[in-house]
C-alpha positions as CSV (number, residue, x, y, z in Angstrom):
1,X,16.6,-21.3,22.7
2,X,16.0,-19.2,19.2
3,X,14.6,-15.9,18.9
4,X,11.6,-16.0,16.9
5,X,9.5,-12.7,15.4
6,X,6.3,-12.7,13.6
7,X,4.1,-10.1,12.0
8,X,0.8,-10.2,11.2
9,X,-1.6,-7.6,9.9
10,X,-5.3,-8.8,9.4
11,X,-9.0,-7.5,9.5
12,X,-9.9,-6.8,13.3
13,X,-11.9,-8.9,14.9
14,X,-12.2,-10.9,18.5
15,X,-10.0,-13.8,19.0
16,X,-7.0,-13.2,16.5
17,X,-4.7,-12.6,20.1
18,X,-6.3,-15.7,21.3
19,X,-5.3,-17.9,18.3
20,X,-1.9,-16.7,18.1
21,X,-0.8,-17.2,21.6
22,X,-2.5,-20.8,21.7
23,X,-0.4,-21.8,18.6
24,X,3.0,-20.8,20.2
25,X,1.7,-22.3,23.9
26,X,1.2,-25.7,22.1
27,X,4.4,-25.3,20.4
28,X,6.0,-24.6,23.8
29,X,7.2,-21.5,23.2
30,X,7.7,-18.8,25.2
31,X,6.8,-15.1,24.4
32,X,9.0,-12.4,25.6
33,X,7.4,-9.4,23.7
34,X,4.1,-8.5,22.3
35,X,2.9,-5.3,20.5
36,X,-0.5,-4.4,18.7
37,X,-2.5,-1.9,17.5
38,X,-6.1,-1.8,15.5
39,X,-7.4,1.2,13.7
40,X,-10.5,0.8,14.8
41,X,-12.2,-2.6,16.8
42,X,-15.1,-2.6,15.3
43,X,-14.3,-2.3,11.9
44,X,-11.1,-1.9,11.5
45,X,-7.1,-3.4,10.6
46,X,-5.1,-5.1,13.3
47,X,-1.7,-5.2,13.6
48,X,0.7,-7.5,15.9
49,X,4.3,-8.3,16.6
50,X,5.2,-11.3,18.6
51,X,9.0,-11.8,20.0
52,X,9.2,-16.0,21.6
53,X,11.6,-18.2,22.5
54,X,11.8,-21.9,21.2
55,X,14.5,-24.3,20.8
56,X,15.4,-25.7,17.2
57,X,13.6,-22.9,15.7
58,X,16.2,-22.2,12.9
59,X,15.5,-25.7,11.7
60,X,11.8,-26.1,12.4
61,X,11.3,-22.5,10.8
62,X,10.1,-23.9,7.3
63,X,7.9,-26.6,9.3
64,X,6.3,-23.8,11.4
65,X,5.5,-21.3,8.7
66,X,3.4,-24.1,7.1
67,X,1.6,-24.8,10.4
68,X,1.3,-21.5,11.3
69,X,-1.0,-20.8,8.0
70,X,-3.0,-23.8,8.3
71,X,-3.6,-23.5,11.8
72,X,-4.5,-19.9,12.1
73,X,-3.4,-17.2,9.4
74,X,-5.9,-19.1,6.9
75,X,-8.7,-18.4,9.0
76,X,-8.1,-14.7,9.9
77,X,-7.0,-13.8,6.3
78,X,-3.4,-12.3,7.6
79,X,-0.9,-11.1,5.6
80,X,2.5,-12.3,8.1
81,X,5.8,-12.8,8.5
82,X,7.6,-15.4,10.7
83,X,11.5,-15.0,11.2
84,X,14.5,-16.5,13.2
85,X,16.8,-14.1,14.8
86,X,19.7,-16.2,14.3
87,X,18.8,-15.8,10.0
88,X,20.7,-12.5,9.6
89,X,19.5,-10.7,6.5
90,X,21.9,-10.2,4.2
91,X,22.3,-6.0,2.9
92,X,23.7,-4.3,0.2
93,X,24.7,-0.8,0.8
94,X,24.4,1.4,-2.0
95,X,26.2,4.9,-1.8
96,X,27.5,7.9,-4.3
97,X,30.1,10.3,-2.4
98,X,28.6,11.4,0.3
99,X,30.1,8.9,3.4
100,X,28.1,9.8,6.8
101,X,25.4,7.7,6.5
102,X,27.3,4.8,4.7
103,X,30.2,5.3,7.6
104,X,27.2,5.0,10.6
105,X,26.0,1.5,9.0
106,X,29.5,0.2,9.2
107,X,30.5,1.2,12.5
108,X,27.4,-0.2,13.9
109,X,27.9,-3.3,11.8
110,X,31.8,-3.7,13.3
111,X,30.2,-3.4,16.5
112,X,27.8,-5.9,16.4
113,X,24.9,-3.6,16.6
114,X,23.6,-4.2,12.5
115,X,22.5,-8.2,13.4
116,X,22.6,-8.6,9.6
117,X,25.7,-9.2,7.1
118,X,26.6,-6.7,4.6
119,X,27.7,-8.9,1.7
120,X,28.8,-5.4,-0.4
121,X,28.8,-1.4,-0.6
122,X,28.0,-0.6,-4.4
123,X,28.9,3.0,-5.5
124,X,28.6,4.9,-8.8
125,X,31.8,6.2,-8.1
126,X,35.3,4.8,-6.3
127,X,36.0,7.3,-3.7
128,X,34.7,5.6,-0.8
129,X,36.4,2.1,-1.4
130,X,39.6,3.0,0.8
131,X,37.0,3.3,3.8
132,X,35.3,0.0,2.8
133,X,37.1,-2.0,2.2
134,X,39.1,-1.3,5.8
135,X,36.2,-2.7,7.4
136,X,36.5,-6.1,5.5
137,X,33.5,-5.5,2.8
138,X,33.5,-6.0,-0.6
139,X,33.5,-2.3,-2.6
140,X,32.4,-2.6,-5.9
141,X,32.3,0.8,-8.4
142,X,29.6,0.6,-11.2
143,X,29.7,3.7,-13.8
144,X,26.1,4.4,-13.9
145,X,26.8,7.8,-16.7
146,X,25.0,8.5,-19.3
147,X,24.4,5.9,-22.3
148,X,25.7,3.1,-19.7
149,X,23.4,3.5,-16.9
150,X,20.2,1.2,-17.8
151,X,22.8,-1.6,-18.6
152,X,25.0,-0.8,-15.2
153,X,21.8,-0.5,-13.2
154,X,20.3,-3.8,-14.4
155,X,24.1,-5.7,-14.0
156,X,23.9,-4.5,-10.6
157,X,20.2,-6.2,-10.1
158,X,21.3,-9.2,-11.5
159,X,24.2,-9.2,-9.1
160,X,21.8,-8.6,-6.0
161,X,18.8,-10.5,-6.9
162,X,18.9,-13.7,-4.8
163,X,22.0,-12.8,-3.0
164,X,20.8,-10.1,-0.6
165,X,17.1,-9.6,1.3
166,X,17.7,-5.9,2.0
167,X,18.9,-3.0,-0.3
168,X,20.1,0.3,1.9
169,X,20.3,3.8,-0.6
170,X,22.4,5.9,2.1
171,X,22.9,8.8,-0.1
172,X,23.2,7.3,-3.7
173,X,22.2,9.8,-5.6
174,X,20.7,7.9,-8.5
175,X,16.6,7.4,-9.1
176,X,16.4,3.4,-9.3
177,X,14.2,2.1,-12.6
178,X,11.0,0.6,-11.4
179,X,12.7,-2.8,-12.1
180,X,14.3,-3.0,-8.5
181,X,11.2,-2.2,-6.9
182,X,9.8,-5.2,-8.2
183,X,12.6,-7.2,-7.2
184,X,12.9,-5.7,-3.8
185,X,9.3,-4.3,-2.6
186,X,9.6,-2.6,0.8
187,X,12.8,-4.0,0.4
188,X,15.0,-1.0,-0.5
189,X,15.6,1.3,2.4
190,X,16.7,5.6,1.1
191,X,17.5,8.4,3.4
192,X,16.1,11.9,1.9
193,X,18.0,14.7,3.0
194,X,14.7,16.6,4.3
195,X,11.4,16.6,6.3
196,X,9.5,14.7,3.6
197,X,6.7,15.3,2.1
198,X,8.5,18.8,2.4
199,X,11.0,20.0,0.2
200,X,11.4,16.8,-1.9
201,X,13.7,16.9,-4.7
202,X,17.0,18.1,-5.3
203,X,19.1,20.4,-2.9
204,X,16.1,20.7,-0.2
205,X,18.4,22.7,2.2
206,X,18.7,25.5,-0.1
207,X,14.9,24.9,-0.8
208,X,14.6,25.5,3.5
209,X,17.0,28.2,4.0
210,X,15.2,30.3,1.0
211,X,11.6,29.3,3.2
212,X,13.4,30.5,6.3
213,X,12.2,27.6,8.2
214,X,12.7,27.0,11.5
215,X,13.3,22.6,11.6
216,X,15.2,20.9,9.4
217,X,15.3,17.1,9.2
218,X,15.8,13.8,7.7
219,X,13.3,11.4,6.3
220,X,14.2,7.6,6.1
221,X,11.3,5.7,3.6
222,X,10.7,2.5,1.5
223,X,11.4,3.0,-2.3
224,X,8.1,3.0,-4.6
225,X,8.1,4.0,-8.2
226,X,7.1,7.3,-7.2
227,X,9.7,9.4,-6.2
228,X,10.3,10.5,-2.4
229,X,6.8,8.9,-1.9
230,X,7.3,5.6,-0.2
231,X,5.9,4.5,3.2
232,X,7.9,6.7,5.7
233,X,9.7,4.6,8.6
234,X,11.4,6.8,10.6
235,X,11.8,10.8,10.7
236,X,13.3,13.4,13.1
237,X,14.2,17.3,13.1
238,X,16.5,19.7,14.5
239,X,15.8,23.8,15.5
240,X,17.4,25.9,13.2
241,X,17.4,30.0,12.7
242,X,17.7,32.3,10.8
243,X,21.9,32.6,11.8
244,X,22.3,29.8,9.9
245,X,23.6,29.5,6.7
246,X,22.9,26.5,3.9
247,X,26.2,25.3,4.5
248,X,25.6,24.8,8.3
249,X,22.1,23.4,7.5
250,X,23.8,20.9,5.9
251,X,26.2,19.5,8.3
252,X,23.5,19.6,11.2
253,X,21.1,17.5,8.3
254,X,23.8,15.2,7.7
255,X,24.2,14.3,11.7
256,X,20.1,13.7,11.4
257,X,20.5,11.7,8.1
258,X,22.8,8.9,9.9
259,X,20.8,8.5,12.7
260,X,17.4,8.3,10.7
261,X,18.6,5.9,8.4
262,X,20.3,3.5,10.6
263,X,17.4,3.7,13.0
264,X,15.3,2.5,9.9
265,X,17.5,0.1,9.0
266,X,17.3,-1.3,12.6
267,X,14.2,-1.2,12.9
268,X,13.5,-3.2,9.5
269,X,16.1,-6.0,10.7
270,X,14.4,-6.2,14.2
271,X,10.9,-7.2,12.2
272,X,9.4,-4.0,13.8
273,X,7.8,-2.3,10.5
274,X,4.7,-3.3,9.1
275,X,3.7,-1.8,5.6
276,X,0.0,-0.6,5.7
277,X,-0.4,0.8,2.4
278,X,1.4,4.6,2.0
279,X,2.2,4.4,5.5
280,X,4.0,2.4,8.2
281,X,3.2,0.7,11.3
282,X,6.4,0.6,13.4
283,X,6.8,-1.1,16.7
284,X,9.9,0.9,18.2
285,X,10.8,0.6,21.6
């Protein structure tokens, strides 16, 4: 038996639970998991994911996504999604110098808790290919400086386009044109070293320890055109006072920063994230 996962968002209204479960009982399915949430019943969005079970589903999976708009998505006016577990996505890894959050992916990856492929770690710089490349994965170093960076930037696009389905930013410290966006939307997956929407920007830890706040954290988010404003998927925080100094702010935000992100990343790869507008509708366990 396959692992199947589909998300729907729709207008509320009676009967869309109704119509989904029939479809996959006359398929034969079974369903193992099912999540929803509406913003309001009367008038309101709803939201679903489904986890079933059914055999041959990696090769019916074109057939069914067909069916499954004829026979029921049409007539609800969803917006959906219908994956096979066994499909890993494929993810490029983009990264500058920083190596915790890169280094988190690939352990979990070598484990076999990432169920994706990571077909390549890109880099504006070559310090990190040494720790790549030991865990099998194609490094490859793009200088992205000055007068080169629109051509490097759009080389690297052309070298992702069609080749991956997710793009992770876990720390590269360079603003992608509005290009990529287009070519990945809700696609690209960045990790911002702060408690967004605070302290956005550069060097937000100095920005915090000059507030003398009291949490810190890390902000995981899609990528929009608008800078450190894309729908948030996952945040979390840590206590800090006032013994500590920016440079210990830093190494407790970096520990949040892997976590976040590969969470997110998770989470993405699961199908658990549904994009309502600015914001996210995430069914975490």
């Amino acid at each position: 038996m396959d692992t199947g996962r589909l998300l729907i968002q729709c207008p509320d209204r009676t009967g869309i639970v109704a119509a989904v479960s029939g479809y996959f009982s006359r398929l034969g399915a079974n369903i193992t998991d099912l999540d929803q949430h509406s913003t309001d019943p009367r008038a309101g969005r709803f939201f679903m994911r489904l986890e079933f079970e059914l055999a041959d589903l990696d090769q019916r999976i074109d057939d069914l996504r067909v069916e499954f708009e004829a026979e029921v998505a049409k007539g609800f006016g969803m917006t959906w999604q219908l994956n096979c577990a066994s499909q890993r996505p494929r993810i490029a890894i983009l990264v500058s110098q920083h190596e915790h959050a890169l280094m988190e992916l690939l352990w979990k990856h070598a484990r076999g808790e990432l169920p994706a492929e990571i077909v390549c770690v890109m880099s504006n710089h070559d310090v990190l290919r040494q720790q790549v490349e030991a865990f099998g994965i194609e490094f490859c170093a793009h200088d992205v400086s000055g007068e080169n960076k629109a051509k490097a930037q759009a080389e690297m696009l052309t070298q992702l386009q069609g080749s991956v389905d997710l793009v992770v930013l876990a720390r590269y410290m360079q603003i992608l044109p509005g290009d990529w966006v287009e070519a990945f939307p809700n696609r690209i997956i960045n990790i911002h070293h702060s408690f967004l929407p605070a302290f956005a920007g550069a060097d937000p830890y100095q920005q915090a320890f000059s507030k003398g706040v009291k949490l810190i954290g890390a902000t995981a988010h899609y990528v929009t055109e608008q800078l450190d404003e894309g729908p948030i998927i996952e945040q979390d925080t840590v206590r800090v006072t006032h013994r500590q100094s920016v440079a210990d702010m830093r190494t407790l935000g970096k520990n949040l920063e892997r976590q976040v992100l590969a969470r997110a990343v998770q989470w993405h790869l699961q199908d658990r994230v549904i994009v309502d507008g600015a914001k996210t509708i995430v069914f975490s366990r």
